[in-house]
N, C-alpha and C positions, 0 to 999 in steps of 0.2 A: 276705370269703372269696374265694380264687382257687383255681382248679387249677391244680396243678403238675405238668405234666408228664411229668416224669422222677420223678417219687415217689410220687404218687396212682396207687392201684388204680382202674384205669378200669373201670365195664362199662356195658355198654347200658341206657338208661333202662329197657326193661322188664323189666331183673331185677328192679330193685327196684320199679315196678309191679306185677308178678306175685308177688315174694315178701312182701312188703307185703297187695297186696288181693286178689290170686289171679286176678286177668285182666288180660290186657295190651290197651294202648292203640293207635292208630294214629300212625300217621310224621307225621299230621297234627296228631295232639294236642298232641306230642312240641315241635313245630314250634312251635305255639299259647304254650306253657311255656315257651320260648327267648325269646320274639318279644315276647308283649302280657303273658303273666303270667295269674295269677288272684289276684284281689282287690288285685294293685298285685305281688303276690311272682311276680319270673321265677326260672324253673330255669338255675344256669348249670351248659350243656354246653361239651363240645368235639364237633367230627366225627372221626370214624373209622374211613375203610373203608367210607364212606356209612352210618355207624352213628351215633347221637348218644348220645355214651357222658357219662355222671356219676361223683361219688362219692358210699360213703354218707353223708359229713359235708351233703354240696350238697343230697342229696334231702332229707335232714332237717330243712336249713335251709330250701328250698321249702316243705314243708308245716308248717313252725313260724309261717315267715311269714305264709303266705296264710290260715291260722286265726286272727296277732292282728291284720291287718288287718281283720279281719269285724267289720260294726258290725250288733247286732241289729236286723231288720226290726219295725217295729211287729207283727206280726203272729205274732213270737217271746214275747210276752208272757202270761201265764195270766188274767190281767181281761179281763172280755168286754168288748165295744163296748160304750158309753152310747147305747140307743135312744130316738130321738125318740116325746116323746109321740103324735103321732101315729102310729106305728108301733106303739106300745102299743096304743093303742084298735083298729088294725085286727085287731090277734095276738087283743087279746080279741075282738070281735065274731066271728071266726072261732072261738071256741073251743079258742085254741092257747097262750091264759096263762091264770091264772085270777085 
């Protein structure tokens, strides 16, 4: 996907920050999205009048992106840790398994 400048409705990343999650971001975030990405997904802008304007095809591919990049963290999981037995014996001696 590119923008095209002479056809794409341009407007400032935080409209669609704001109308999207209802607060806007910093010039730095903005910055962060153009540059390094989140989770591998960059935002492409253009500049504007010292604005960094989007579309809303661009922002939607940003964050379609950078959600199917996401690889579940072990800690995303519903089974609990496998405690070592001795961790059991201390939980019990404490009176905290039965």
């Amino acid at each position: 996907m590119s923008i095209n400048l002479e056809t794409d409705d341009l407007r400032p990343v935080n409209d669609f920050v704001q109308a999207r999650f209802g607060k806007r971001i910093s010039p730095a975030t903005a910055w962060r999205w153009r540059l390094r990405g989140i989770n591998g997904a960059k935002l492409e802008v253009v500049k504007f009048g010292g604005c960094w304007c989007t579309t809303k095809d661009a922002f939607a591919e940003f964050l379609r992106r950078q959600n199917e990049n996401c690889q579940p963290s072990p800690l995303d999981t519903d089974a609990p840790a496998e405690r070592s037995a001795a961790t059991t014996k201390k939980l019990r001696a404490a009176g905290l398994l039965t």
